[in-house]
N, C-alpha and C positions, 0 to 999 in steps of 0.2 A: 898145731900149725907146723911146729917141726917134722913133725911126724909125714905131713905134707908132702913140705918142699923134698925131704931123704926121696918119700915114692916118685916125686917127678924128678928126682938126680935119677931114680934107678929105673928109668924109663928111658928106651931109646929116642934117638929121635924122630925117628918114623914114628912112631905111637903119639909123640908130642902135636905131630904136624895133625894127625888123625883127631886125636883129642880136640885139638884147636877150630880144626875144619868144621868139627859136630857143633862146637860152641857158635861158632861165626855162622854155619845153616840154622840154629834152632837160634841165634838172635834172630837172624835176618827172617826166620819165618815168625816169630813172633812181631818184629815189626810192621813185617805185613799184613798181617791178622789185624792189626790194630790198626794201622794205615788204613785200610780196608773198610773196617767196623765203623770209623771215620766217616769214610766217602758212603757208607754206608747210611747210614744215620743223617748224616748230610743233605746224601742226594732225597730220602725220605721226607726228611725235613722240607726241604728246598718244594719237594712234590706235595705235599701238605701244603703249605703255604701259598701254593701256585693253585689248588682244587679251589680252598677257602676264597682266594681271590677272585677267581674266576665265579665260585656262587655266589661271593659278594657281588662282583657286574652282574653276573644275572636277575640277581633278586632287584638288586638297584635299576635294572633293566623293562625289569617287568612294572617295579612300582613306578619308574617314569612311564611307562605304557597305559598303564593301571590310571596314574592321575593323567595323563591326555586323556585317555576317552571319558575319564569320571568330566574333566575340565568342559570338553565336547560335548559331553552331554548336558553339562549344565547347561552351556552358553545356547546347546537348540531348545532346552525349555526353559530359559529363561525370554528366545525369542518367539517360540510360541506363544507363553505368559503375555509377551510384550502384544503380539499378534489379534491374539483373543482379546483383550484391553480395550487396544484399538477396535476391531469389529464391534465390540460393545459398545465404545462410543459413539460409533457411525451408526449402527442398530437405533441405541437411545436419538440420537441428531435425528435421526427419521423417524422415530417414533416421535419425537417432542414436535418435529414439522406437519407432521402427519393430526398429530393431536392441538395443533396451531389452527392448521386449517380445518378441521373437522371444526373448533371452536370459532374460528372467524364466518364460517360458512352458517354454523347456528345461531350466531349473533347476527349475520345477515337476514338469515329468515325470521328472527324475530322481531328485529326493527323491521322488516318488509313486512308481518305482519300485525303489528302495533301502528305502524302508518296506515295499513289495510282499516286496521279497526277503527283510530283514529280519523280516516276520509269516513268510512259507515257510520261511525255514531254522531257526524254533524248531520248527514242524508235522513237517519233518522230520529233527529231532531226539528227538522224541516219537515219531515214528512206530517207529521201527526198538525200542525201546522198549516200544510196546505188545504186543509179541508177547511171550507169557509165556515166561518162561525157567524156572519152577518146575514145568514142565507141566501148565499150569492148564488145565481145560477148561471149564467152566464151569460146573459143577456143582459142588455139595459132595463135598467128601470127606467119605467115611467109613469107617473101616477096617473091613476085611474083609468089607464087603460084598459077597454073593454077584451079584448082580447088574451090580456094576462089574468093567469088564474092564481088562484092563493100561493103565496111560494110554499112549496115543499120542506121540512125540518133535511137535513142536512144527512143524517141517515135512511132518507127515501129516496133521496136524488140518486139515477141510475147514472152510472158511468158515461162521459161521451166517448167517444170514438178519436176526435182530437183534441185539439186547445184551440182558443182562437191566437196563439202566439207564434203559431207554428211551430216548426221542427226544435221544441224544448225540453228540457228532463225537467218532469217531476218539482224538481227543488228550485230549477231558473223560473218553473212557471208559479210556483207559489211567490216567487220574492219578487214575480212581477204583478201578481196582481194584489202584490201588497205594496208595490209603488217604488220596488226598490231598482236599482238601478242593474242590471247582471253582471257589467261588462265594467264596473268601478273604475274610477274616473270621477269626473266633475260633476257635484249632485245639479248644479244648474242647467247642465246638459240634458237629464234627466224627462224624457218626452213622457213617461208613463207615471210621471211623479202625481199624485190627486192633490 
Protein backbone atom coordinates (compact mmCIF):
# COMPACT_ATOMS: atom_id res chain seq x y z
CA UNK A 1 0.00 0.00 0.00
CA UNK A 2 3.04 2.23 0.47
CA UNK A 3 4.32 1.23 -2.41
CA UNK A 4 1.03 2.80 -3.72
CA UNK A 5 0.43 5.95 -2.37
CA UNK A 6 4.86 6.84 -3.34
CA UNK A 7 3.41 5.82 -7.29
CA UNK A 8 0.44 8.44 -6.87
CA UNK A 9 3.02 11.19 -5.13
CA UNK A 10 5.21 10.43 -8.29
CA UNK A 11 2.43 11.16 -10.56
CA UNK A 12 1.39 14.39 -11.93
CA UNK A 13 -1.49 15.88 -11.65
CA UNK A 14 -2.76 15.80 -14.84
CA UNK A 15 -2.39 11.87 -14.78
CA UNK A 16 -4.13 11.99 -11.34
CA UNK A 17 -7.27 13.90 -12.86
CA UNK A 18 -6.90 11.25 -15.96
CA UNK A 19 -6.87 8.34 -13.66
CA UNK A 20 -9.71 9.65 -11.65
CA UNK A 21 -11.92 10.49 -14.87
CA UNK A 22 -11.51 6.55 -16.13
CA UNK A 23 -12.54 5.47 -12.54
CA UNK A 24 -15.64 7.93 -12.36
CA UNK A 25 -16.58 6.66 -16.52
CA UNK A 26 -16.11 2.99 -15.83
CA UNK A 27 -18.24 3.53 -12.33
CA UNK A 28 -20.80 5.49 -14.01
CA UNK A 29 -20.98 2.91 -16.80
CA UNK A 30 -21.15 0.27 -14.59
CA UNK A 31 -23.89 1.77 -12.82
CA UNK A 32 -25.72 2.02 -15.77
CA UNK A 33 -25.32 -1.53 -16.90
CA UNK A 34 -26.98 -2.29 -13.76
CA UNK A 35 -29.51 0.41 -13.70
CA UNK A 36 -30.31 -0.70 -16.94
CA UNK A 37 -30.26 -4.61 -16.38
CA UNK A 38 -32.92 -3.38 -13.72
CA UNK A 39 -35.40 -1.48 -15.84
CA UNK A 40 -34.59 -4.40 -17.89
CA UNK A 41 -35.69 -7.33 -15.99
CA UNK A 42 -38.32 -4.96 -14.68
CA UNK A 43 -39.86 -3.87 -17.60
CA UNK A 44 -39.83 -8.01 -18.67
CA UNK A 45 -41.22 -8.69 -15.56
CA UNK A 46 -44.01 -6.06 -15.51
CA UNK A 47 -44.57 -7.47 -19.50
CA UNK A 48 -44.99 -11.09 -18.25
CA UNK A 49 -47.21 -10.32 -15.77
CA UNK A 50 -49.37 -8.03 -18.01
CA UNK A 51 -49.52 -11.33 -21.00
CA UNK A 52 -50.57 -13.76 -17.90
CA UNK A 53 -53.16 -11.28 -16.93
CA UNK A 54 -54.52 -10.56 -19.76
CA UNK A 55 -54.80 -14.68 -20.74
CA UNK A 56 -56.20 -14.96 -17.37
CA UNK A 57 -59.26 -12.30 -18.76
CA UNK A 58 -59.33 -14.19 -21.58
CA UNK A 59 -59.63 -17.60 -20.62
CA UNK A 60 -61.99 -16.24 -17.64
CA UNK A 61 -63.51 -14.61 -20.65
CA UNK A 62 -64.31 -17.34 -22.78
CA UNK A 63 -65.32 -19.75 -19.59
CA UNK A 64 -68.01 -16.84 -18.78
CA UNK A 65 -69.03 -17.23 -22.54
CA UNK A 66 -68.49 -20.94 -22.51
CA UNK A 67 -70.98 -21.26 -19.20
CA UNK A 68 -73.74 -18.58 -20.86
CA UNK A 69 -74.31 -20.57 -23.71
CA UNK A 70 -73.84 -24.00 -21.81
CA UNK A 71 -76.52 -21.96 -19.13
CA UNK A 72 -78.69 -21.16 -22.62
CA UNK A 73 -78.68 -24.04 -23.75
CA UNK A 74 -79.90 -25.74 -20.88
CA UNK A 75 -82.57 -23.29 -20.06
CA UNK A 76 -83.98 -24.03 -24.05
CA UNK A 77 -83.97 -27.85 -23.39
CA UNK A 78 -85.05 -27.69 -20.40
CA UNK A 79 -88.09 -25.58 -22.01
CA UNK A 80 -88.48 -27.83 -24.79
CA UNK A 81 -88.41 -30.90 -21.90
CA UNK A 82 -91.02 -28.58 -20.28
CA UNK A 83 -92.77 -28.18 -23.84
CA UNK A 84 -93.04 -31.73 -24.95
CA UNK A 85 -94.50 -32.70 -21.32
CA UNK A 86 -97.11 -30.47 -21.74
CA UNK A 87 -98.15 -31.68 -25.46
CA UNK A 88 -98.00 -35.04 -23.90
CA UNK A 89 -100.50 -34.12 -21.58
CA UNK A 90 -102.84 -32.39 -24.01
CA UNK A 91 -102.03 -35.64 -26.49
CA UNK A 92 -103.03 -37.97 -23.29
CA UNK A 93 -106.25 -35.27 -22.18
CA UNK A 94 -107.49 -36.06 -25.70
CA UNK A 95 -106.82 -39.36 -25.99
CA UNK A 96 -108.45 -40.10 -22.57
CA UNK A 97 -111.49 -37.70 -24.01
CA UNK A 98 -111.38 -39.36 -27.03
CA UNK A 99 -111.44 -42.92 -25.27
CA UNK A 100 -114.41 -41.29 -22.84
CA UNK A 101 -116.58 -40.95 -25.65
CA UNK A 102 -115.72 -43.73 -27.74
CA UNK A 103 -116.62 -45.68 -24.23
CA UNK A 104 -119.79 -43.61 -23.36
CA UNK A 105 -120.94 -43.90 -27.19
CA UNK A 106 -120.49 -47.95 -26.72
CA UNK A 107 -122.21 -47.90 -23.62
CA UNK A 108 -125.02 -46.09 -25.46
CA UNK A 109 -125.44 -48.65 -27.96
CA UNK A 110 -125.44 -51.32 -25.75
CA UNK A 111 -128.13 -50.16 -23.34
CA UNK A 112 -129.86 -49.05 -26.85
CA UNK A 113 -129.62 -52.41 -27.74
CA UNK A 114 -130.36 -54.46 -24.53
CA UNK A 115 -133.75 -52.11 -24.38
CA UNK A 116 -133.83 -53.25 -28.17
CA UNK A 117 -133.66 -56.82 -26.94
CA UNK A 118 -135.39 -56.38 -23.95
CA UNK A 119 -138.94 -54.50 -25.88
CA UNK A 120 -138.33 -57.98 -28.47
CA UNK A 121 -138.31 -60.68 -26.17
CA UNK A 122 -141.65 -59.40 -24.31
CA UNK A 123 -143.21 -59.14 -28.44
CA UNK A 124 -142.02 -62.61 -28.45
CA UNK A 125 -143.28 -63.90 -25.62
CA UNK A 126 -146.65 -62.60 -26.68
CA UNK A 127 -146.32 -63.81 -29.74
CA UNK A 128 -146.41 -67.66 -29.45
CA UNK A 129 -149.44 -66.66 -27.24
CA UNK A 130 -151.53 -65.03 -29.55
CA UNK A 131 -152.29 -68.01 -31.39
CA UNK A 132 -155.66 -69.40 -29.93
CA UNK A 133 -155.35 -72.43 -28.10
CA UNK A 134 -159.31 -72.66 -27.42
CA UNK A 135 -159.75 -72.99 -31.37
CA UNK A 136 -160.84 -69.55 -31.75
CA UNK A 137 -161.50 -68.50 -35.28
CA UNK A 138 -162.73 -65.55 -35.28
CA UNK A 139 -166.03 -65.60 -35.40
CA UNK A 140 -168.81 -66.20 -32.78
CA UNK A 141 -169.66 -69.23 -31.64
CA UNK A 142 -172.93 -70.52 -31.73
CA UNK A 143 -174.05 -73.87 -31.06
CA UNK A 144 -175.42 -75.92 -33.47
CA UNK A 145 -175.37 -73.84 -36.05
CA UNK A 146 -175.96 -75.28 -39.27
CA UNK A 147 -173.84 -73.17 -41.27
CA UNK A 148 -170.60 -73.59 -39.11
CA UNK A 149 -168.40 -76.29 -39.88
CA UNK A 150 -166.10 -78.35 -37.53
CA UNK A 151 -163.56 -75.74 -36.20
CA UNK A 152 -160.18 -76.31 -37.65
CA UNK A 153 -157.00 -77.46 -35.09
CA UNK A 154 -155.11 -74.08 -34.93
CA UNK A 155 -152.28 -75.02 -37.18
CA UNK A 156 -154.74 -75.34 -40.37
CA UNK A 157 -156.39 -71.99 -39.73
CA UNK A 158 -155.03 -69.92 -42.88
CA UNK A 159 -154.03 -66.35 -41.88
CA UNK A 160 -156.82 -63.46 -42.25
CA UNK A 161 -155.99 -60.42 -43.99
CA UNK A 162 -157.09 -58.17 -40.80
CA UNK A 163 -158.29 -58.46 -37.24
CA UNK A 164 -161.66 -57.57 -36.27
CA UNK A 165 -159.82 -54.85 -33.88
CA UNK A 166 -158.69 -52.84 -36.27
CA UNK A 167 -155.59 -50.96 -36.83
CA UNK A 168 -153.59 -53.30 -34.00
CA UNK A 169 -150.01 -55.01 -33.61
CA UNK A 170 -149.91 -58.42 -33.22
CA UNK A 171 -149.34 -58.33 -29.25
CA UNK A 172 -152.34 -55.45 -28.55
CA UNK A 173 -154.55 -57.97 -30.65
CA UNK A 174 -153.51 -61.09 -28.61
CA UNK A 175 -154.05 -59.31 -25.09
CA UNK A 176 -157.29 -58.37 -26.49
CA UNK A 177 -158.69 -61.19 -27.31
CA UNK A 178 -157.60 -62.43 -24.15
CA UNK A 179 -159.69 -59.81 -22.44
CA UNK A 180 -156.99 -57.70 -21.46
CA UNK A 181 -157.26 -54.13 -21.44
CA UNK A 182 -154.23 -52.37 -24.06
CA UNK A 183 -154.51 -48.90 -22.95
CA UNK A 184 -154.13 -49.74 -18.81
CA UNK A 185 -155.93 -47.97 -16.74
CA UNK A 186 -159.19 -49.12 -14.77
CA UNK A 187 -159.77 -52.87 -15.32
CA UNK A 188 -163.69 -51.83 -14.73
CA UNK A 189 -163.51 -49.71 -17.70
CA UNK A 190 -162.49 -52.68 -19.52
CA UNK A 191 -165.51 -53.15 -22.51
CA UNK A 192 -163.68 -56.34 -23.91
CA UNK A 193 -163.27 -57.88 -20.47
CA UNK A 194 -165.30 -61.73 -21.03
Amino acid sequence: MNNLLEKIKATTLRQRLIIGGVFLILIGFGTATIVHHQNVVSEAKNKQEKLESDKKAKLDKHLKADKASKDKADQAAREKAQKDAADKQARDKVQAELAAKVQAENDAKAQAEQAAQAVSEPQQQVQPDMQPNDNYSGQSEVPNSPSQSTPTPPAQQAPSPGNQWGNTTPAEQGALEKGHSVMGGDESLNVYAK
